[in-house]
N, C-alpha and C positions, 0 to 999 in steps of 0.2 A: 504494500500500500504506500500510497506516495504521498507526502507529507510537505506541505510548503507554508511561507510567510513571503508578505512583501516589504516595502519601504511601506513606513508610516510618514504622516505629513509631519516633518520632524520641526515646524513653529510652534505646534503645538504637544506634539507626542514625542521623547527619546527614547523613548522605554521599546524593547523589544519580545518577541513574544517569543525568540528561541534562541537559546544560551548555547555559547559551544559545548558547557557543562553537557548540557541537555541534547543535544545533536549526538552526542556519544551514547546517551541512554537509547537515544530514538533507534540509530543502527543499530546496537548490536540486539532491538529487539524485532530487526528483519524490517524495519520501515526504510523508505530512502526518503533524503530531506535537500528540498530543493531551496534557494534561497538568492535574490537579486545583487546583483554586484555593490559593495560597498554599503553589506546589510546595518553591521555592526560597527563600524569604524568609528563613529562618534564616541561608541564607549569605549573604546582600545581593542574589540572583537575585529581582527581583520581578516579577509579573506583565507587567508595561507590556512590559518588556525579553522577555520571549516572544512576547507576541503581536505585538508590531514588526516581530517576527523572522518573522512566521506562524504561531507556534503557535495553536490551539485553546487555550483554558483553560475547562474545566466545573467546575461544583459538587460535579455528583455522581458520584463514583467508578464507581457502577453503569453508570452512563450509559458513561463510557470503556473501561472492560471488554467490556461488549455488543460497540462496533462498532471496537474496534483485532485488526489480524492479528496483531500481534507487540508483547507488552508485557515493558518492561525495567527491571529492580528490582534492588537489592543482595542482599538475602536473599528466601528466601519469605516469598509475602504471607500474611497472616492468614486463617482458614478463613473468617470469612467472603466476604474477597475471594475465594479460592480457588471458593467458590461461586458466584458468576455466571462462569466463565471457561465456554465455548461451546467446543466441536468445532472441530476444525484449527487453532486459535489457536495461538502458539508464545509460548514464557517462558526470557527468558533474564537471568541473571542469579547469584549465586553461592548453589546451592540445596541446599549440604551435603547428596548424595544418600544416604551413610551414614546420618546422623540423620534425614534427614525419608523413608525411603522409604515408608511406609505412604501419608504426602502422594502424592508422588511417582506413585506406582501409581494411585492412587486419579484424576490427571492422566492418569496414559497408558491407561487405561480410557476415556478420555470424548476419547480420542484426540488429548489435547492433547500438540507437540511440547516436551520441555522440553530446553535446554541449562544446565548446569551449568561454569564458566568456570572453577573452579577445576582441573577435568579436561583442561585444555588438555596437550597434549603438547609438551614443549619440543624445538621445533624451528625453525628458523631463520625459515622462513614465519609462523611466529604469534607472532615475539616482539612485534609491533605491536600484537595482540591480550591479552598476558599481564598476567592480572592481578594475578596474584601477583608477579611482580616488581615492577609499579610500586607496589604497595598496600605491598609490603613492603621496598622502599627507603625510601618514606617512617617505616615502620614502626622501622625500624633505625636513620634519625636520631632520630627525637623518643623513643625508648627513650636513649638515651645523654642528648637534652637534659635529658630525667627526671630519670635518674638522679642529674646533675650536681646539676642543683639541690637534691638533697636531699641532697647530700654538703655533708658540712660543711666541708669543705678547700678551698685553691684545686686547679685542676688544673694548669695548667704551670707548671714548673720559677722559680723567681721568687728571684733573687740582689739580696738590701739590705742595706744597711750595720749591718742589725740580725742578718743570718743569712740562711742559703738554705734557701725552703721545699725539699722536692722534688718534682718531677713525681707526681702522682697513676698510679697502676698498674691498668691496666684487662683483664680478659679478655672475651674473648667465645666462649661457647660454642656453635657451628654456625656456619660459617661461607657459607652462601648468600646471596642477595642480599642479604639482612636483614643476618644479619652483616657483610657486605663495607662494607656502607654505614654499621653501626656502628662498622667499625674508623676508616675513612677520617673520620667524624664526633670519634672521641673521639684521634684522630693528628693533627689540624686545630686541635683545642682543645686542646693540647701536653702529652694524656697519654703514657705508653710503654704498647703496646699489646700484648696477647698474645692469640692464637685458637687454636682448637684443634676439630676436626672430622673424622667418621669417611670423609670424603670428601679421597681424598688429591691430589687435583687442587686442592683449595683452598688448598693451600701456596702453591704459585707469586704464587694472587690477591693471598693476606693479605699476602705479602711484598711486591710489589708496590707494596701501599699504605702498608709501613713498619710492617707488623706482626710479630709473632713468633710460629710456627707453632710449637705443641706438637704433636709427634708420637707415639703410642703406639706403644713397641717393637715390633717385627714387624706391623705394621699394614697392611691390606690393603686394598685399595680398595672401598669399602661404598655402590657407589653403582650406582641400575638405570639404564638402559635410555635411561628419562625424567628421568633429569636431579636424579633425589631419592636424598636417606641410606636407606638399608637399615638393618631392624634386627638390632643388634650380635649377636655373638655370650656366649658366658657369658665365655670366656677375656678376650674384649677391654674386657668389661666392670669386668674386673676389674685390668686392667693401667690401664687409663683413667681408676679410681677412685683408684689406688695414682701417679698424674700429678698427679692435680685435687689430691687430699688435700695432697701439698707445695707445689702452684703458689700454691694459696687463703691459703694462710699469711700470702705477701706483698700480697694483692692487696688494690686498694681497692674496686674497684667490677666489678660483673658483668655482662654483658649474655647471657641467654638466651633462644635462636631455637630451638632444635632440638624439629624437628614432624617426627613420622613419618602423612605421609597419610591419614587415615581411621581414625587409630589414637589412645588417651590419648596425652599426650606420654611419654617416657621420662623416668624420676626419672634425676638424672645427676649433683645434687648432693644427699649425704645427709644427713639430718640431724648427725651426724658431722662432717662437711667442715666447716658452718656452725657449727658450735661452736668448733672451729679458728680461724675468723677474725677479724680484727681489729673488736674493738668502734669504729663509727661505719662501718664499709662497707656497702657498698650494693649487691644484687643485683636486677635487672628483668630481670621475667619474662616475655617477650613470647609466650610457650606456655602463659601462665593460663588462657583459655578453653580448652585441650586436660586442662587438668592441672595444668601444671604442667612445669619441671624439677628443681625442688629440692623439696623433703619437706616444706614448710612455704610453699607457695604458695596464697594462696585470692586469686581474680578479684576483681578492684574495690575489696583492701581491702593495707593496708601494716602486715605482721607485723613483728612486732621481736622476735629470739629470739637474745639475751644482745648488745645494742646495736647487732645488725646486723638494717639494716630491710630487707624482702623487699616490694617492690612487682610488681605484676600488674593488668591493665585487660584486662575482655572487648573489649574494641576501643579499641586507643589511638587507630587512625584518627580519631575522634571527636574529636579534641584538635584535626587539622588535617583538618579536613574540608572546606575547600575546594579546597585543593592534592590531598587524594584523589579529591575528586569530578572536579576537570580531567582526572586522569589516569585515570582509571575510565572517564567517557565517552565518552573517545579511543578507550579498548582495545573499550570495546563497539561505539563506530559502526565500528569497522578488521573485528570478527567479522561484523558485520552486511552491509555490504560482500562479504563474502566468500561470506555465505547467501543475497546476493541474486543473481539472474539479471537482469539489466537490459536486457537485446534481450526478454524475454518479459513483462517487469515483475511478477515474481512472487517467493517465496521459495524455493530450488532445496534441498532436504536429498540433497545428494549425499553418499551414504555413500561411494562411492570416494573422496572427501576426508579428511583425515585429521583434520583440524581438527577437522572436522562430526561424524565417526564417533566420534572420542575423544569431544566433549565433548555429546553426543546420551545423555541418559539413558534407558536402556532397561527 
């Protein structure tokens, strides 16, 4: 079975979806891996280092389209790649089914199979597969490294004979793996930490990690099924606003994750709150490309609204994109694995799977 990737539009995507790591796994499990000239070289992945390995490396993208079964990308491709993709071919990769369905349709009409990885269902069998937690561990450190850097203060706690600064005060707003991994990041670099999230299972984590779990008075557990926040209701919205507005008072710095699935982000801090805050703190937005969480977020760019600057990146991944890409094409060769039948050598779409059925765009 023949296995390819192409060029991402690398303005917006570095991140690659096959590792030479992983090009080693793919051969010797009897796949061939096809891949465009000067796949990797942005990361230090160069040509030589593939085809050592066995890759194929061609010129022309056409050309590897035509003749791979299954081609593996980070986002959708470009329409015009989209147009040479061929009957029964499979596309997997993270293809925001929401926004691109018109794309989407327009694939499963010409009978191509698509998976969408962000649809994985959190469960114990595909955490090996899960994109979103390893994309958004990374995500959750380098949001705090951000942020530090553009604070102006030190952050831990620093006793000299000229005086004691004090520890820098950080919140984080959602606490999933993003946040877990921001608290643990900004509790390491010796801030005092606060979290706070409508999933009440996250207390135990944050604490845990030596954080302090704000709770919303009579708070209810706002979590489905799969593993995500549900959205709030009016009351708790309002009790949750009437928490933020005194916690923000003291705080230095922010870190916001909170993503409602296929939906804008939730505004959570308002513009209100942010006026409250201390001139030189620092809010990052890692729900910019959704929205936003606070009222005065725009992607790609750092607002400053009465000395407190509000940073957001449509994909910070981009910042470490080689540590994403390792773990990216882990998660996908572990799904790939999983859709191969290997006594028939063929690709099996068992909908009795669960994996398969959740994340099989229909």
């Amino acid at each position: 079975m023949k296995i390819a990737s192409l060029q991402e539009n690398k303005n917006i995507e570095k991140r690659v979806a096959i590792t030479p790591e992983i090009t080693k796994k793919y051969i010797s499990n009897g796949f061939e891996v096809s891949i465009p000239k000067n796949y990797g070289h942005h990361l230090g992945f160069n040509d030589d280092e593939y085809k050592n390995l066995g890759a194929k490396i061609f010129e022309d993208e056409k050309e590897i389209i035509e003749n791979a079964d299954l081609i593996l990308q980070l986002g959708l491709p470009s329409d015009e790649k989209l147009s040479h993709f061929k009957e029964n071919q499979i596309l997997v990769g993270v293809l925001n089914p929401f926004n691109n369905k018109d794309k989407i349709n327009n694939l499963i009409k010409k009978n191509i199979k698509n998976f969408s990885l962000e649809l994985l269902p959190r469960i114990t069998r595909a955490q090996s597969m899960d994109i979103l937690s390893s994309q958004a561990n990374l995500a959750g450190y380098k949001a705090v490294v951000e942020s530090f850097a553009n604070f102006e203060k030190a952050i831990p706690m620093m006793m000299t004979a000229a005086g004691t600064i004090p520890a820098a005060k950080v919140l984080v707003v959602g606490a999933g793996v993003a946040g877990l991994q921001a608290v643990a990041t900004a509790k390491r670099m010796g801030a005092i930490v606060f979290a706070t999230d409508v999933r009440m299972a996250s207390k135990e984590q944050v604490e845990s990690l030596g954080g302090k779990f704000l709770t919303v008075e009579g708070s209810e557990n706002l979590e489905t099924e799969g593993g995500y926040a549900k959205e709030t209701s009016d009351d708790f919205k309002i009790k949750q606003e009437v928490l933020l507005s005194e916690t923000l008072k003291k705080i230095d710095i922010v870190i916001c994750t909170a993503l409602v699935p296929g939906k804008k982000a939730p505004i959570i801090i308002k513009d209100n709150m942010i006026n409250n805050m201390q001139s030189g703190s620092v809010i990052y937005d890692l729900a910019a490309v959704q929205g936003g969480n606070t009222a005065f977020t725009k992607a790609d760019e750092t607002v400053d609204v009465n000395g407190v600057k509000i940073m957001g990146e449509s994909n910070i991944l981009n910042r470490l994109p080689t540590s994403a890409s390792n773990l990216y094409s882990k998660n996908l060769y572990n799904f790939i694995l999983n859709l191969y039948d290997k006594e028939n050598k063929k690709f099996n779409i068992n909908l009795e799977d669960e994996i398969i059925e959740k994340t099989l765009v229909k």
